[in-house]
GULOKE-869085 format. One record per residue: residue in one letter; x, y, z of N, C-alpha, C in turn; chain. Coordinates in Angstrom, 1 decimal. Atoms other than C-alpha are relative to their C-alpha. Layout:
BEGIN
REC|A|X|Y|Z|X|Y|Z|X|Y|Z|A
...
This chain:
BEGIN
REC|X|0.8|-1.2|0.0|0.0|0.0|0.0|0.9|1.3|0.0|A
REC|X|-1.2|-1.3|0.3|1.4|3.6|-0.8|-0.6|0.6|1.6|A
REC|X|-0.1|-0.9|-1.4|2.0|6.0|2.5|-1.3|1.2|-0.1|A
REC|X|0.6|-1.0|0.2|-0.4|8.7|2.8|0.6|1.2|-0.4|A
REC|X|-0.7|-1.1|0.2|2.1|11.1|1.6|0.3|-0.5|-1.9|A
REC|X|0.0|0.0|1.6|2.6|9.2|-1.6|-1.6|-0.2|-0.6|A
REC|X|1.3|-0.1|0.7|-1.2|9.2|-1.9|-0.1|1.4|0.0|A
REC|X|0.2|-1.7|0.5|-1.0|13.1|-1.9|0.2|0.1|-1.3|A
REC|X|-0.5|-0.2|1.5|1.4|13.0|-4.4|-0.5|-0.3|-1.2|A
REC|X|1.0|0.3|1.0|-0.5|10.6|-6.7|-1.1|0.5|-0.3|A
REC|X|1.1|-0.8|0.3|-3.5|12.9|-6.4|-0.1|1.2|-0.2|A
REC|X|-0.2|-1.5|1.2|-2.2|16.1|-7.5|0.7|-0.2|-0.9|A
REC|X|-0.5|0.3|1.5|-0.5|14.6|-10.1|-0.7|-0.4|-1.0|A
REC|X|0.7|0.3|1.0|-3.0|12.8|-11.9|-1.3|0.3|0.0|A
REC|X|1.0|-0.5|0.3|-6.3|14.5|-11.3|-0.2|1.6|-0.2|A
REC|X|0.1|-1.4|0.7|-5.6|18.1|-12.3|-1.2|0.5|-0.5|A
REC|X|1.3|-0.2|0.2|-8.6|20.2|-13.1|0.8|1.3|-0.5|A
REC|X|-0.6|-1.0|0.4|-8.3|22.8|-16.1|-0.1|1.4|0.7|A
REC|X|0.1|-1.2|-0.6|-8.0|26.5|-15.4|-1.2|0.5|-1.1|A
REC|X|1.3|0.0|1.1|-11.1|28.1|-17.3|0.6|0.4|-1.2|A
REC|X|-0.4|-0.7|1.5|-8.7|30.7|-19.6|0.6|-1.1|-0.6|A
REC|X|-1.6|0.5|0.8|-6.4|27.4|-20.9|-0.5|0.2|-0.9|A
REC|X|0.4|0.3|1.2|-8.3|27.1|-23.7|-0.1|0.9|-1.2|A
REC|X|0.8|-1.2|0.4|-8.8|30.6|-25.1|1.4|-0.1|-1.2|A
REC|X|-1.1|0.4|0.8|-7.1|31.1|-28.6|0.7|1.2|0.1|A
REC|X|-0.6|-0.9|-0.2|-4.0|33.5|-28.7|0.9|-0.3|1.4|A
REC|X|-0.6|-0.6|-1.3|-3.0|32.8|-25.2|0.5|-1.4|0.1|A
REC|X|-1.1|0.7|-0.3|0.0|30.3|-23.9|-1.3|-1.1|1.1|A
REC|X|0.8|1.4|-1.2|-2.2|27.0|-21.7|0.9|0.8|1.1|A
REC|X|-0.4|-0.2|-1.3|-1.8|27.9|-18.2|-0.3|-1.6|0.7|A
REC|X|-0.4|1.5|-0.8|-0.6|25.0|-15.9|-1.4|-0.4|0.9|A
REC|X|1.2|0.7|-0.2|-3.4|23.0|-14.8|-0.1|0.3|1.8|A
REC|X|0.5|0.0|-1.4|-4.9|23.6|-11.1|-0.5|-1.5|0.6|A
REC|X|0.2|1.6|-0.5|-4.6|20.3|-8.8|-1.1|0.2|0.6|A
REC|X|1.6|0.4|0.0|-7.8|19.3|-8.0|0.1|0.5|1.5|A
REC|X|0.0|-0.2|-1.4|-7.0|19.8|-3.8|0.0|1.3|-0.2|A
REC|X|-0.4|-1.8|0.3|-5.8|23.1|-4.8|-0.8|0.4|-0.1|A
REC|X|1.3|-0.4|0.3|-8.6|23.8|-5.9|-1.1|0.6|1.0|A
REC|X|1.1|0.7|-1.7|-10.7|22.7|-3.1|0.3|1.5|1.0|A
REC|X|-0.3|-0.4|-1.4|-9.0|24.3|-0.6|-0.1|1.9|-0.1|A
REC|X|0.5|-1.1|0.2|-9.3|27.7|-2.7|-1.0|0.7|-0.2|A
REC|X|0.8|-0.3|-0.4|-12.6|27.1|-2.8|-0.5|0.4|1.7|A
REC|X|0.1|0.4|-1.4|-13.1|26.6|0.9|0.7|1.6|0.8|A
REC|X|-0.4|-1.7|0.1|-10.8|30.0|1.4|-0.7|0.8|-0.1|A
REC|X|1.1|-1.4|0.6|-13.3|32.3|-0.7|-1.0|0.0|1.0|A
REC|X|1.1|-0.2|-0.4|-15.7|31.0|1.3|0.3|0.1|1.9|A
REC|X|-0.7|-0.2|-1.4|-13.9|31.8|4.7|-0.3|-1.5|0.9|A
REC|X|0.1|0.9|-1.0|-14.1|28.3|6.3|1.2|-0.2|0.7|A
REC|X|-0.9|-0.1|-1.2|-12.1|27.9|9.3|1.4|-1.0|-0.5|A
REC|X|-1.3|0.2|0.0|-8.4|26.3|9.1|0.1|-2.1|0.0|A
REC|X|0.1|1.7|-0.5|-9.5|23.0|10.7|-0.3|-0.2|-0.7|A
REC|X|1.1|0.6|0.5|-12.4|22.5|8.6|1.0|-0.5|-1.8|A
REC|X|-0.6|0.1|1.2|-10.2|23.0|5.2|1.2|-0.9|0.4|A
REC|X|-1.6|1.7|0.0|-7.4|20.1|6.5|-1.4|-0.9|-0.1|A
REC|X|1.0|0.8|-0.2|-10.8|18.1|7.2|-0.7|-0.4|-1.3|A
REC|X|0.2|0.2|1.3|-12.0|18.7|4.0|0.3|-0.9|-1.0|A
REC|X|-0.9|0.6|1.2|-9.5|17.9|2.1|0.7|-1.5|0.3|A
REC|X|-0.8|1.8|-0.4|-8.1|14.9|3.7|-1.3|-0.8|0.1|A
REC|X|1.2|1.0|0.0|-11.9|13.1|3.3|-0.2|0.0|-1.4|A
REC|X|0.4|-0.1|1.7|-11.8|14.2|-0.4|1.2|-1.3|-0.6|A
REC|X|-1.2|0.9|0.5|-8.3|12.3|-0.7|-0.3|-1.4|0.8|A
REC|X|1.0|1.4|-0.1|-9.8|9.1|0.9|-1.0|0.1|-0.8|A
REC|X|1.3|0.9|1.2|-12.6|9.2|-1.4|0.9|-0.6|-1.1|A
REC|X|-0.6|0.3|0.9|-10.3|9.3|-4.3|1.1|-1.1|0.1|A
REC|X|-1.0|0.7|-0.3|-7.8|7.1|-2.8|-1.1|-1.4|-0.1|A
REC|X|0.9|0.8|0.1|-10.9|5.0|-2.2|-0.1|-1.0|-1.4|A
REC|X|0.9|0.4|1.3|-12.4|4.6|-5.6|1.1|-0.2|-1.0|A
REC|X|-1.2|0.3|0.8|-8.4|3.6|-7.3|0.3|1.5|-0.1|A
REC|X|-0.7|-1.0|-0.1|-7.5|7.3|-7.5|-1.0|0.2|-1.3|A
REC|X|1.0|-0.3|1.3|-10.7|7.7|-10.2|-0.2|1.4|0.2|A
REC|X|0.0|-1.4|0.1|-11.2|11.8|-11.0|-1.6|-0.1|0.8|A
REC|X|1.8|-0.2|-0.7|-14.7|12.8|-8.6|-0.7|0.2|-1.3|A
REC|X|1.4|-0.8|0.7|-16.1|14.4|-11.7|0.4|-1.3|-1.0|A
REC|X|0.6|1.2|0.6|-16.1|10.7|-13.3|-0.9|-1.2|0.7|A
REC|X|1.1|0.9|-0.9|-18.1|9.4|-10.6|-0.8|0.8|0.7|A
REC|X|0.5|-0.5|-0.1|-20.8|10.0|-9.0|-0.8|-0.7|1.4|A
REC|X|0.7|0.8|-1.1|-23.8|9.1|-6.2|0.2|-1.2|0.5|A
REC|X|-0.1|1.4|-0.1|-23.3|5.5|-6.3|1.7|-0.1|0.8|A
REC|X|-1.4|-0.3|-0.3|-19.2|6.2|-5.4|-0.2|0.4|1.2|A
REC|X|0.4|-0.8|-1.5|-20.5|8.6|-2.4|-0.1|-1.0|0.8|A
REC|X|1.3|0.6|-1.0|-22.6|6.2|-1.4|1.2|-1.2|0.7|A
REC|X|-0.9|1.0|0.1|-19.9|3.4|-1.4|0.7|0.2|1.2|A
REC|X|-1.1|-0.7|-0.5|-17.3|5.6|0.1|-0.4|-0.2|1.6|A
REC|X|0.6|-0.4|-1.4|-19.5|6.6|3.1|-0.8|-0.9|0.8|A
REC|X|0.0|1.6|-0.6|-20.9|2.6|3.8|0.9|-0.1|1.1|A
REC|X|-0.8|0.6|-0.1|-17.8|1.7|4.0|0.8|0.6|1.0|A
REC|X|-0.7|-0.7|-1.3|-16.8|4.2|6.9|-1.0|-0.5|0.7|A
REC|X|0.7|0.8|-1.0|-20.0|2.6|8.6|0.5|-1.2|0.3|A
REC|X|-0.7|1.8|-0.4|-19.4|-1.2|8.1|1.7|-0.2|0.6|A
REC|X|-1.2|-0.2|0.1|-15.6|-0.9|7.6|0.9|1.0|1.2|A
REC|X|-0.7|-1.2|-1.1|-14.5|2.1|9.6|-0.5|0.1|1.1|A
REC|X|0.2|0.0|-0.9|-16.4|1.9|12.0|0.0|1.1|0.8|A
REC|X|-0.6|-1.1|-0.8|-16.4|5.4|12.8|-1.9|0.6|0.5|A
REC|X|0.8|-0.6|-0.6|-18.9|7.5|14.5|-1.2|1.0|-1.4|A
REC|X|0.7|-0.8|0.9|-22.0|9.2|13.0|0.2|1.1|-0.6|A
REC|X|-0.4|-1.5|0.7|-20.6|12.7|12.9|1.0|-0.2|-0.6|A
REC|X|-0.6|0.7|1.4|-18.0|11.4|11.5|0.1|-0.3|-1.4|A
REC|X|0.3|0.2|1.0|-19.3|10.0|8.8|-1.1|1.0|-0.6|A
REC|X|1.0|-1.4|0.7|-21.9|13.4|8.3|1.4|1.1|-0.2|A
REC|X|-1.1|-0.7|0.6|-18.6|15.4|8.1|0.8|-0.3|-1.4|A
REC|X|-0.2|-0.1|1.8|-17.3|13.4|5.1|-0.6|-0.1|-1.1|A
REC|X|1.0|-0.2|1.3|-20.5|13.5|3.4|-0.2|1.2|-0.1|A
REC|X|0.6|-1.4|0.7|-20.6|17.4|3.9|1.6|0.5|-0.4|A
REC|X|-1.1|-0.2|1.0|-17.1|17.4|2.3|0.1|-0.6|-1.1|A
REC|X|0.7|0.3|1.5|-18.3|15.4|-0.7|-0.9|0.5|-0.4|A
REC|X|0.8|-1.1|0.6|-20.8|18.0|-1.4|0.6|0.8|-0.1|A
REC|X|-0.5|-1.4|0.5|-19.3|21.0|-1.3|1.1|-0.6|-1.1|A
REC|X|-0.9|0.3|0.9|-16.5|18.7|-3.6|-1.4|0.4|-1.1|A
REC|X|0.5|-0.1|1.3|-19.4|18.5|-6.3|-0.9|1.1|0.0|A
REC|X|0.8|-1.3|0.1|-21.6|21.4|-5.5|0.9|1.4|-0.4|A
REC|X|-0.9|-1.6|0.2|-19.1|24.3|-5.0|1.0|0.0|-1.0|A
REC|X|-1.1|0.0|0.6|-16.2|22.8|-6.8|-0.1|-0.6|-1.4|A
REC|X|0.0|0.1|1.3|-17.4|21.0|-9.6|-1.4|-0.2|-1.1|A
REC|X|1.1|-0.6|0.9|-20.6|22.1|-10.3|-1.2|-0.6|-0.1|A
REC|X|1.6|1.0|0.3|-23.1|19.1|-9.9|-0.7|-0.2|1.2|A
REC|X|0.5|0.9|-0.6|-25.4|17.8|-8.4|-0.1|-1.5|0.7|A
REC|X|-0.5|1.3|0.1|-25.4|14.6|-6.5|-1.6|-1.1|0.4|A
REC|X|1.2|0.3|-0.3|-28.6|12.4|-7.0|0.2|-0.8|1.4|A
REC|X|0.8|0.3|-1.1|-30.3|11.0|-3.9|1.1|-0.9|0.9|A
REC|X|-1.5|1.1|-0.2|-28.0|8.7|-1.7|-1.1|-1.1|1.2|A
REC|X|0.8|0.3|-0.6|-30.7|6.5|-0.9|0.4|-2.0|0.9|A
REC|X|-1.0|1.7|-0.7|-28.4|2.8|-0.4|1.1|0.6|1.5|A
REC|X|-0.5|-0.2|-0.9|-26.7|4.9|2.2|0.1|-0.8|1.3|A
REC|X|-0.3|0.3|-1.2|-25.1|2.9|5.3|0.2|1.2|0.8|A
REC|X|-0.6|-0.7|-1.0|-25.7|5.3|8.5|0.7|-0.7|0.7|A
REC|X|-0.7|0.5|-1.6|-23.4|5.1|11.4|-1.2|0.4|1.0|A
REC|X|1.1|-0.3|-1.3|-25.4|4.7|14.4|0.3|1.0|0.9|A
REC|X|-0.5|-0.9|-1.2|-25.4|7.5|16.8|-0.2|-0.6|1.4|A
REC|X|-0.3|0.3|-1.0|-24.9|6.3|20.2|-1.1|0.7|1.2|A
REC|X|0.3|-1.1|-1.4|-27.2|7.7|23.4|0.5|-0.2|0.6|A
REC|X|-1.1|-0.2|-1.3|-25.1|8.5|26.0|-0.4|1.3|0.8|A
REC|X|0.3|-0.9|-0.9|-26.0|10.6|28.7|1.4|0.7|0.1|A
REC|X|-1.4|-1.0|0.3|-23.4|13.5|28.5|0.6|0.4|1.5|A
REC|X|-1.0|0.1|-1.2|-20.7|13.6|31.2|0.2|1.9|0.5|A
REC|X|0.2|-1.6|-0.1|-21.3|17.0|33.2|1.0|0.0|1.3|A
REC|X|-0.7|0.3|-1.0|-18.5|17.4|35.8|-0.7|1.5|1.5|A
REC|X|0.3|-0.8|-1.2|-19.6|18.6|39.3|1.1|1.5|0.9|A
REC|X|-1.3|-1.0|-0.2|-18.3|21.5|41.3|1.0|-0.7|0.5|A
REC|X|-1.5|0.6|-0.4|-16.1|19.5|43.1|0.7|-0.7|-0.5|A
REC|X|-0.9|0.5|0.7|-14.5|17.5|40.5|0.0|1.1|-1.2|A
REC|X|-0.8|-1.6|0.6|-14.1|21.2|38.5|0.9|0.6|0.8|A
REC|X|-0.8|-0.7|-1.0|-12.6|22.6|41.4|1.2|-1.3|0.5|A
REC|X|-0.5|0.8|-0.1|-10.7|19.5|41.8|1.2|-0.2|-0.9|A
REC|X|-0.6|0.1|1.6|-9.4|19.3|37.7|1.0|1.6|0.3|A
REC|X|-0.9|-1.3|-0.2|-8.3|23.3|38.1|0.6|0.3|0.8|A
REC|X|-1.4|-0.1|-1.1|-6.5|22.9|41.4|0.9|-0.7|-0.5|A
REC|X|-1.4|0.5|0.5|-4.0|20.5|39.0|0.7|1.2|-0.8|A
REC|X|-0.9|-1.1|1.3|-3.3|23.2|36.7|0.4|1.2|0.4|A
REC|X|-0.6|-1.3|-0.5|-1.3|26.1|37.2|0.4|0.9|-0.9|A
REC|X|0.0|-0.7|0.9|-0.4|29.4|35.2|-0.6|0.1|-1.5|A
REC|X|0.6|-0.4|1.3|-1.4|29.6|31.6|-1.1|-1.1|-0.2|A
REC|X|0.8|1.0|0.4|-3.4|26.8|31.5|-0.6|-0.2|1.3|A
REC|X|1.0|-0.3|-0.9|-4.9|27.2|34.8|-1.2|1.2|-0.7|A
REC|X|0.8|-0.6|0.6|-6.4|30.2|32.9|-0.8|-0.1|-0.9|A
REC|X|1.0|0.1|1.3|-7.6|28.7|29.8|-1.3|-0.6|0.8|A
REC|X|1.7|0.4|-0.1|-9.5|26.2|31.8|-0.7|0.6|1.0|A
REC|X|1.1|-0.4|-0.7|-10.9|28.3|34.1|-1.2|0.8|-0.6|A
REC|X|0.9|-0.7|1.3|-12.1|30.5|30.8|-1.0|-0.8|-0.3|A
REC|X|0.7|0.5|0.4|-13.3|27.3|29.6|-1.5|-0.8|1.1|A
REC|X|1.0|0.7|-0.4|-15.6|26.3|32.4|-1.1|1.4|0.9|A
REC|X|0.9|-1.4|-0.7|-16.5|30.0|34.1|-0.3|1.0|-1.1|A
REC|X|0.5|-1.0|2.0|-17.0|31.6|30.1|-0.5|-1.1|-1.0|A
REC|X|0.7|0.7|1.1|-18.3|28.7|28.6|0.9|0.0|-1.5|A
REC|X|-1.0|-0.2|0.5|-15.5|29.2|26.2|-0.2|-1.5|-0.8|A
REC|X|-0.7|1.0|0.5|-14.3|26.3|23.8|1.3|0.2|-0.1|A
REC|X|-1.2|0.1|-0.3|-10.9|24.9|24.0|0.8|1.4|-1.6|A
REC|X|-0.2|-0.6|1.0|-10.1|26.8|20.5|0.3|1.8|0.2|A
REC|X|0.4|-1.6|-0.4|-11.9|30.2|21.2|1.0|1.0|1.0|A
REC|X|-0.9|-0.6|-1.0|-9.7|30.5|24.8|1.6|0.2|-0.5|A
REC|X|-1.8|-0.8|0.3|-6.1|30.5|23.1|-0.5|0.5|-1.3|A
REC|X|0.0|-1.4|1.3|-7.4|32.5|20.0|-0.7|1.0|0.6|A
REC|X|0.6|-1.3|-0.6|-8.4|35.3|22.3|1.3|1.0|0.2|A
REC|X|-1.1|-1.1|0.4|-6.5|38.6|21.6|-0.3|0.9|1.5|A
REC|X|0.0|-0.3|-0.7|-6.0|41.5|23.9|-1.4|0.8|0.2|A
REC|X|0.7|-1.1|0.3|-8.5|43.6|22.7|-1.4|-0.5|0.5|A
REC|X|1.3|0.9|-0.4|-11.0|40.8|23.1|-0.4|0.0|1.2|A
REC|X|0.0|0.8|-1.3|-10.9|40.7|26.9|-0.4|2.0|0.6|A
REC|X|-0.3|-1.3|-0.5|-12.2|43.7|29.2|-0.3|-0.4|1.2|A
REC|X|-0.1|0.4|-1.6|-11.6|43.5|32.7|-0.9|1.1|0.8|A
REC|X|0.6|-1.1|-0.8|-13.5|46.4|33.7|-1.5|-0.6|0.1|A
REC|X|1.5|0.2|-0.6|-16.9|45.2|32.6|-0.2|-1.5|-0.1|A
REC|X|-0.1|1.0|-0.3|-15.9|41.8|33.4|-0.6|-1.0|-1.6|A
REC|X|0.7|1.0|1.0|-16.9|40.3|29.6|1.0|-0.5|-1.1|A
REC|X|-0.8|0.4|1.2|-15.1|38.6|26.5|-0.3|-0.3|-0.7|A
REC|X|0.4|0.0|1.6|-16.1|38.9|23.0|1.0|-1.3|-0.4|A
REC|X|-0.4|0.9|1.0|-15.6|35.6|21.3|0.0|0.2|-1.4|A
REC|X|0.1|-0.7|1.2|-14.4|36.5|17.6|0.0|-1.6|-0.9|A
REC|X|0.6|1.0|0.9|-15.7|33.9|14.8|0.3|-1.1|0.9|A
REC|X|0.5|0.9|-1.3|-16.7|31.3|17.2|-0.4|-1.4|-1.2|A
REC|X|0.7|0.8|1.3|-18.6|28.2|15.5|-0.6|0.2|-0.5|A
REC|X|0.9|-0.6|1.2|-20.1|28.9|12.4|0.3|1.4|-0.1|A
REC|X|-0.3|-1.2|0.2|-18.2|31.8|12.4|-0.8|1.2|0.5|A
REC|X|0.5|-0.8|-0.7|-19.9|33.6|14.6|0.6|0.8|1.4|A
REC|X|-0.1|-0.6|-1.1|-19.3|36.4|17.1|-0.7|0.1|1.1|A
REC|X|0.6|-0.3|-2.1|-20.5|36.7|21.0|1.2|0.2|1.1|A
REC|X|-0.4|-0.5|-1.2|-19.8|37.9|24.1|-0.7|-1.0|1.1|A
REC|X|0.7|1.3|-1.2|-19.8|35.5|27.4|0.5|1.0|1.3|A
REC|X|-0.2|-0.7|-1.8|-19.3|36.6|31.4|1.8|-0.2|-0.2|A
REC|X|-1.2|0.2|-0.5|-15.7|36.8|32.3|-0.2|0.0|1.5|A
REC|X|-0.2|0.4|-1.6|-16.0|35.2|36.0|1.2|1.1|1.0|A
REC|X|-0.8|-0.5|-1.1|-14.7|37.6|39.0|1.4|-0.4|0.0|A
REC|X|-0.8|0.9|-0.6|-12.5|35.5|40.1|1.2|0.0|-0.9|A
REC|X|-1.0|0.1|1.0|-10.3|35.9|36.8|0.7|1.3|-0.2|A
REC|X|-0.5|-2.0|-0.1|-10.0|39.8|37.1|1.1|0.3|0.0|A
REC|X|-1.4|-1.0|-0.7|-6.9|40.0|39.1|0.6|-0.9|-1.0|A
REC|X|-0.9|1.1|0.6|-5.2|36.7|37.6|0.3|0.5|-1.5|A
REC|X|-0.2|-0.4|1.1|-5.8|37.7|34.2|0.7|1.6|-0.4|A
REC|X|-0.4|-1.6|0.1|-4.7|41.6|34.4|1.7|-0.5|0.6|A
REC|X|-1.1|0.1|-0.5|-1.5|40.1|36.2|0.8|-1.1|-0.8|A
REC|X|-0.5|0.8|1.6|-1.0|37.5|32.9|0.5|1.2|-0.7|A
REC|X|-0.5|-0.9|0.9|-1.4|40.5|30.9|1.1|1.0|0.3|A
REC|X|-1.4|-0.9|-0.4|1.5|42.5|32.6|0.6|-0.9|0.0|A
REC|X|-1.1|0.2|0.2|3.4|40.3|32.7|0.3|-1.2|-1.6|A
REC|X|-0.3|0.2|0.8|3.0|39.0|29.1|0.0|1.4|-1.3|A
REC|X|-0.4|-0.9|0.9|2.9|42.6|27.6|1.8|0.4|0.5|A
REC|X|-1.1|-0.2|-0.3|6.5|42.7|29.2|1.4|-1.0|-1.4|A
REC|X|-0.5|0.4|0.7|7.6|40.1|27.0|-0.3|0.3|-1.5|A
REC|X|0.2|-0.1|0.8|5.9|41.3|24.3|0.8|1.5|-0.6|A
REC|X|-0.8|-0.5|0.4|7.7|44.5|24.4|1.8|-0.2|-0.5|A
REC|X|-1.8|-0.2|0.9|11.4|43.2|24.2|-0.1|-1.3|-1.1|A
REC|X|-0.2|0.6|1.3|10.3|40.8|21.4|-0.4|1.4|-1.0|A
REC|X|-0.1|-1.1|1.0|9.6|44.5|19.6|1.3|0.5|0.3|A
REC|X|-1.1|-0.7|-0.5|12.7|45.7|21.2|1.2|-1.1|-1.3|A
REC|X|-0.7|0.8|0.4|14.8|42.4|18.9|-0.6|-0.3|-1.2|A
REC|X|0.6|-0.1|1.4|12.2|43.2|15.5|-0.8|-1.3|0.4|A
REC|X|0.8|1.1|0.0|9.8|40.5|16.5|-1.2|0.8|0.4|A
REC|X|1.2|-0.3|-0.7|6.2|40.2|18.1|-1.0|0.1|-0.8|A
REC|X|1.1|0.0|1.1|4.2|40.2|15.1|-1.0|-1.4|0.4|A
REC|X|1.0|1.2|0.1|1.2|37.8|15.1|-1.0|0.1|-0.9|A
REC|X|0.6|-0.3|0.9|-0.9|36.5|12.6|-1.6|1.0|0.1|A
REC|X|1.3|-0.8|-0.3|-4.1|38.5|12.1|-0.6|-0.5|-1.2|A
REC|X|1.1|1.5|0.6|-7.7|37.0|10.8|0.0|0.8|-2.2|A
REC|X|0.3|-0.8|1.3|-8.4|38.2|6.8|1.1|0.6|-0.5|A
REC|X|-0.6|-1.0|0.7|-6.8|40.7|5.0|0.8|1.3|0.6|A
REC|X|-0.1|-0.9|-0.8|-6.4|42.6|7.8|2.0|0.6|-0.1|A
REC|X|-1.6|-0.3|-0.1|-2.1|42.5|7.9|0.4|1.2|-1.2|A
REC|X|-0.8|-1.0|1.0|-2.0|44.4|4.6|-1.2|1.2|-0.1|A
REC|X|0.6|-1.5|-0.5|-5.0|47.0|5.4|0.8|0.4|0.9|A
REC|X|-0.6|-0.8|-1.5|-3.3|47.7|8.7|2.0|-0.5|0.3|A
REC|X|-1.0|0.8|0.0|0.5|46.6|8.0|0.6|0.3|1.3|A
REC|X|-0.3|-0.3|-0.9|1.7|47.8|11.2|-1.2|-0.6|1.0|A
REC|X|0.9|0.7|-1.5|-1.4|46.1|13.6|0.6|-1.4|0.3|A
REC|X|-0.4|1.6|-0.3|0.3|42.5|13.8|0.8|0.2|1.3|A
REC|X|-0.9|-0.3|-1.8|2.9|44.1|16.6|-0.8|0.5|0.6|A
REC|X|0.6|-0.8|-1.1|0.2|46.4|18.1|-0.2|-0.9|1.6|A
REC|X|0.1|0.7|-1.4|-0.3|45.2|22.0|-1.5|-0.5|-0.1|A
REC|X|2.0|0.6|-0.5|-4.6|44.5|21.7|0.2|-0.8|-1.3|A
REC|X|0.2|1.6|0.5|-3.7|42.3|18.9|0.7|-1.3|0.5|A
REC|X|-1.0|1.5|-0.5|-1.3|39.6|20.6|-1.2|-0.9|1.0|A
């Protein structure tokens, strides 16, 4: 069996997808756009988050990997359907699971190559599981965050007195956080959505005494030409100087 790295290779090599101008007369063929490439430029335009486009694309390269390394836009429904069985019987993987790589075989043929995909009615679901959801008491919360200490005492205290997701609390900027009126604006959240949650008392001093003493380090990484961080969109070349500012770190 080839590595998953020589199945990359084999799948930007031989499924290529033209560019629209190659064909136009007068003008030199432009080099063909790999089919991931593609993908992932769709998936870009359409601002999906970072994870979701590795997620994407590595369920598109199992399909194809699946089906001998056959081009998607020579297969169709019946392939889907196959594909996404065969993560029930076979893989054995979880429901969401398997609804995650079916809504990354749609947007392959809807957004990226234009079709439709009829009905997917032979579909194998994965079973979803009931489980009563594991809710931790105060005293095994207060228990968990008496192990943890400094930066990660913080996240999870974020994460259990702000309701926070693990993601949300280390992608939180400076600007995001106000200690005065105790709140924190979560910036594109899930589904890319914005909100504001409580910032718990109790984090007031802790947090104001992080932020001194991590804007200290942030000044002598400007002091040695560093301290830049990335920033979300386009925003680095509207604002080419905000990546060092202090309320974006």
């Amino acid at each position: 069996m080839l590595s998953d790295e020589q199945d990359r290779k084999a799948i930007a090599t031989i499924i290529p997808l033209p560019r629209p101008d190659s064909g136009q007369a007068g003008q030199i063929p432009a080099k063909p756009v790999r089919l991931l490439d593609h993908v992932r430029a769709c998936l870009d335009a359409r601002h999906y988050s970072k994870r979701t486009v590795r997620a994407y694309v590595g369920w598109i390269r199992r399909y194809v990997v699946f089906h001998g390394k056959r081009h998607p836009k020579d297969m169709g429904s019946a392939e889907v359907g196959a594909f996404l069985s065969s993560l029930a019987t076979e893989g054995k993987v979880s429901s969401s699971t398997q609804n995650q790589a079916l809504a990354a075989l749609l947007f392959l043929y809807h957004q990226v190559l234009g079709r439709e995909l009829e009905w997917l009615g032979d579909l194998v679901h994965a079973k979803r599981p009931k489980q009563v959801p594991v809710v931790l008491s105060r005293h095994e919360a207060r228990e968990l965050l008496g192990r943890l200490q400094g930066p990660a005492w913080l996240v999870g205290a974020l994460l259990y007195g702000g309701g926070l997701r693990l993601l949300e609390a280390l992608r939180l900027r400076v600007k995001d956080i106000d200690l005065d009126q105790h709140e924190v604006t979560i910036r594109r959240g899930k589904g890319a959505k914005d909100r504001r949650t409580v910032l718990p008392s109790a984090l007031v001093e802790p947090l104001r005494a992080h932020l001194v003493a991590v804007k200290q380090i942030h000044e002598a990484d400007l002091a040695i030409g560093g301290g830049a961080v990335a920033l979300p969109d386009a925003l680095d070349r509207k604002y080419p100087g905000a990546s060092r500012e202090w309320k974006w770190q």
